[in-house]
N, C-alpha and C positions, 0 to 999 in steps of 0.2 A: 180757616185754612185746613184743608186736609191731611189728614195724619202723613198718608201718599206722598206729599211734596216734602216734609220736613225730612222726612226716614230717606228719599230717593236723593234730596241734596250730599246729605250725610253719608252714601254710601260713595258719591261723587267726590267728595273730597275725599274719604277715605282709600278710594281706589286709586286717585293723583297721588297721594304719599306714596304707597303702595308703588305705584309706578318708577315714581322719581326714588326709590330707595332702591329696587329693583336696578335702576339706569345707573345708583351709583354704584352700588356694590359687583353690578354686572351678571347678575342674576336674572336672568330670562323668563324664568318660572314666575318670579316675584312681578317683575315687569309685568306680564303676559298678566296674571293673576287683577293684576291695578288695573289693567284696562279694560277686562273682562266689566269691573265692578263699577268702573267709571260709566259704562254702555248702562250697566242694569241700573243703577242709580238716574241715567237720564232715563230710562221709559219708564220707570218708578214715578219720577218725578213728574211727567209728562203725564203717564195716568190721574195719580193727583190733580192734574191742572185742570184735566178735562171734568175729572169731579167734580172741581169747583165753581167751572162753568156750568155746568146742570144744572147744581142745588142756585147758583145766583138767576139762573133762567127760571127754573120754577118759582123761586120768591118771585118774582116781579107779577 
């Protein structure tokens, strides 16, 4: 598995607290900030994925 996908989830969950803390306290910045990290953790993650498909296409 790719370094990519483990570090791009992490940043996804991260950035959902982030949000939902944000949403309670009412801080927009915080919010704003969580969803930011939520987007880059998914094409983080995504990168990763496609990595993974390469290297299992070239083994075969």
């Amino acid at each position: 598995m790719d370094s990519n996908r483990i570090k791009g989830e992490a940043k996804k969950v991260k950035g959902s607290i982030k949000e939902a803390a944000g949403k309670i306290t009412g801080d927009r910045s915080l919010e704003a900030e969580g969803v930011a990290e939520k987007a880059a953790g998914t094409v983080q993650s995504a990168a990763g994925k496609a990595t993974d498909k390469i290297r299992d296409a070239v083994r075969k």
